[in-house]
C-alpha positions in Angstrom: 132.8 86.8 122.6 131.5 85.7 119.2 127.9 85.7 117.8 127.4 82.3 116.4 124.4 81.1 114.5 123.2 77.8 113.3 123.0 77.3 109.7 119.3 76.9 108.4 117.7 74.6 106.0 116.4 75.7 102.7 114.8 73.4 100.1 117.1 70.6 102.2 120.2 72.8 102.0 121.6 73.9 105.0 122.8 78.2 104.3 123.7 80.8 106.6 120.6 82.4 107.5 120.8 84.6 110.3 118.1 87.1 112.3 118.4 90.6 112.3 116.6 93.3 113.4 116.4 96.5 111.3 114.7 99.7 112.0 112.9 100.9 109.2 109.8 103.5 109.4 110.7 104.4 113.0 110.1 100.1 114.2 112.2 97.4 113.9 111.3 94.5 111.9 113.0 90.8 112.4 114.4 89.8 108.9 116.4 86.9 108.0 119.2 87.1 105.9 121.9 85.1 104.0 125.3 85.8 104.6 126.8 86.4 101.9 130.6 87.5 101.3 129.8 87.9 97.5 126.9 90.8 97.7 128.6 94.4 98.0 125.4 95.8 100.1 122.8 93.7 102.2 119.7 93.7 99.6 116.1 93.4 100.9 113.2 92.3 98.7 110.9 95.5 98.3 107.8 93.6 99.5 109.4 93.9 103.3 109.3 97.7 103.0 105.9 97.4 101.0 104.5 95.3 103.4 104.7 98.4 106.2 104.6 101.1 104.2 107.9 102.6 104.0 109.1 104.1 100.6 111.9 102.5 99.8 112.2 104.5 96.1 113.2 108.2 98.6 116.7 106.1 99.2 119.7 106.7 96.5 119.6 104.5 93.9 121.8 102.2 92.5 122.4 99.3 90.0 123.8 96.5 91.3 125.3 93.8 89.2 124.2 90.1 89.7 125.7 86.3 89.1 123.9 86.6 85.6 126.2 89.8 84.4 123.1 91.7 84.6 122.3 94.8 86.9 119.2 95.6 89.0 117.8 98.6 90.5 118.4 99.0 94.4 117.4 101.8 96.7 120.1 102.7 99.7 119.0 104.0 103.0 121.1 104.4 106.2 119.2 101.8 109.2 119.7 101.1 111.9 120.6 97.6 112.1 121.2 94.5 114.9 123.1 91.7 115.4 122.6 89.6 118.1 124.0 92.3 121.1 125.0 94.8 118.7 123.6 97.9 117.2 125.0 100.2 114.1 124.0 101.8 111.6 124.3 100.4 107.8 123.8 100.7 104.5 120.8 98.3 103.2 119.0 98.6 100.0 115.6 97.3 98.4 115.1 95.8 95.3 111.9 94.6 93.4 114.2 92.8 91.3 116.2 90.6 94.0 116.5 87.6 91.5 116.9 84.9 94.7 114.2 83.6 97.8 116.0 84.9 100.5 117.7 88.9 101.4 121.4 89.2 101.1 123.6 90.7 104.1 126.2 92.3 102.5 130.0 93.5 103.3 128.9 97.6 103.3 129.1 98.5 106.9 128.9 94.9 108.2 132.1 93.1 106.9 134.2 95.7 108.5 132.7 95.9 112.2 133.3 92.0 112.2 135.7 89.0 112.0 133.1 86.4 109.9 134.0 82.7 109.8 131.8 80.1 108.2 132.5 76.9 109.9 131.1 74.3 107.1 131.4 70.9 108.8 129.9 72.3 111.8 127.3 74.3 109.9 127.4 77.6 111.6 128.9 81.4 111.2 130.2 83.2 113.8 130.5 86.9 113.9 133.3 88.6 116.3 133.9 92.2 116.8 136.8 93.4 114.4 139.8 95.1 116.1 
């Protein structure tokens, strides 16, 4: 049985932004994310870890290359992680440098578990458990 979300609007565009729940500093937090086949890793803004106090410069770091050819710094840590039903654990990093509005859901760890289509004229994604 698929997980479908509804696209949401941003500045009048609709974009697949879905809820998620991640478990960071021992409590899970609802974050939103955009789904987004391009982005190696999901990629947090650093102000969500900030904001509950959760180091997010003890994960590994990384430098992650954007659209603009440029690379920013980004700080792994193993979470665990929902979507809608389903629990696992993933790779997500922080970045004070995430260069967009929104946090990126990334293939690492997610892509792999799940079948993702992005039904355009219907403005949804649907997420079904990979074989």
């Amino acid at each position: 049985m698929p997980i479908i979300f509804r696209y949401k609007s941003l500045k009048g565009r609709p974009l697949p932004l879905i809820p998620v729940g991640l478990k960071i500093a021992e409590r899970w937090c609802p974050v939103e994310l955009y789904v987004d086949s391009g982005a190696a890793y999901t990629v947090l803004h650093a102000s969500i870890a900030e904001g509950i106090g959760f180091d997010y410069r003890k994960g590994q770091l990384i430098h992650l290359q954007v659209g603009d050819g440029g690379f920013i710094p980004v700080y792994l840590h193993s979470l665990e992680f929902q979507l809608g039903p389903e629990r696992f654990t993933a790779q997500v990093g922080f970045s004070e440098r995430l260069g967009v509005s929104f946090n990126l859901m990334g293939r690492a760890d997610i892509f792999e578990r799940f079948e993702i289509c992005f039904h355009e004229k219907q403005r949804i994604v649907s997420f079904e458990r990979a074989l």
